[in-house]
C-alpha positions in Angstrom: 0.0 0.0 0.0 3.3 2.6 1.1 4.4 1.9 -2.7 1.9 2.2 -4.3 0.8 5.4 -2.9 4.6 6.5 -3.5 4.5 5.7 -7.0 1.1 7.3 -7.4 2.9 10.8 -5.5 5.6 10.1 -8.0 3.7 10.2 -11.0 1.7 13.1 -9.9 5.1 14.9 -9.2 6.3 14.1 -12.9 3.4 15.1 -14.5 2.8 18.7 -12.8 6.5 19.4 -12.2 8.6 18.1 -14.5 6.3 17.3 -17.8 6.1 21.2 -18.3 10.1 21.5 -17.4 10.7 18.9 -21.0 7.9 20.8 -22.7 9.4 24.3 -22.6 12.7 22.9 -23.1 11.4 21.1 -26.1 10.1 24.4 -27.6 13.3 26.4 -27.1 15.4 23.7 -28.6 12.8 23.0 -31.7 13.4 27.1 -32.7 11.6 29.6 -30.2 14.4 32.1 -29.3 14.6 33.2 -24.8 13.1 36.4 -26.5 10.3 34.9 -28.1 9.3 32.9 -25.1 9.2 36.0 -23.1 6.9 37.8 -25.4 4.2 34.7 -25.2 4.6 34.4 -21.2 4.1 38.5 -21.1 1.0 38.9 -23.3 -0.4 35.2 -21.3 1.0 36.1 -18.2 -2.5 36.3 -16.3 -3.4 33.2 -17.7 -0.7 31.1 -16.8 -0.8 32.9 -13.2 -4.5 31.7 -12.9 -3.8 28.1 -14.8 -1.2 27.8 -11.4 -3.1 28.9 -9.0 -5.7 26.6 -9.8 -3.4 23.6 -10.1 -2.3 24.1 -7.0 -5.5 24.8 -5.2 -6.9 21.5 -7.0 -3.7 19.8 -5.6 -4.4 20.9 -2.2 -8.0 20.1 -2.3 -6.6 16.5 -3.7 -4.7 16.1 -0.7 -7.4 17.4 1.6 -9.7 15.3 0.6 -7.6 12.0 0.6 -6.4 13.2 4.3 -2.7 12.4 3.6 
C-alpha cells in the first residue's frame, strides 16, 4: 500500500513538475528564441498565473480530501 501510494505521488510529481520543465525545453530547442518565449509568457501572463493557481489549489484540495 506505502508503494503504491509512493509511486502514485511520484507520478503526480512528474506530470505537474517536471512534464512542463521537458515541454518548454522542447520548444526552445525546436526554434523559439529566450526572447520569443518572453513575449508569449508577457501577453499570457494572467493566464498562466490563474492556470497555477488553480493547479495548486486542486492539488491541495486533492490532498485534503484523501487526508494524507
Amino acid at each position: 500500500m506505502l508503494r503504491a501510494k509512493a509511486i502514485y505521488y511520484l507520478l503526480m510529481y512528474n506530470l505537474f513538475f517536471i512534464l512542463p520543465l521537458v515541454f518548454v525545453f522542447l520548444v526552445a530547442y525546436f526554434g523559439i528564441s529566450s526572447q520569443k518565449m518572453s513575449e508569449i509568457m508577457k501577453r499570457k501572463l494572467g493566464i498562466v498565473k490563474l492556470a497555477t493557481a488553480c493547479l495548486f489549489f486542486g492539488l491541495a484540495s486533492l490532498l485534503i480530501l484523501l487526508k494524507v
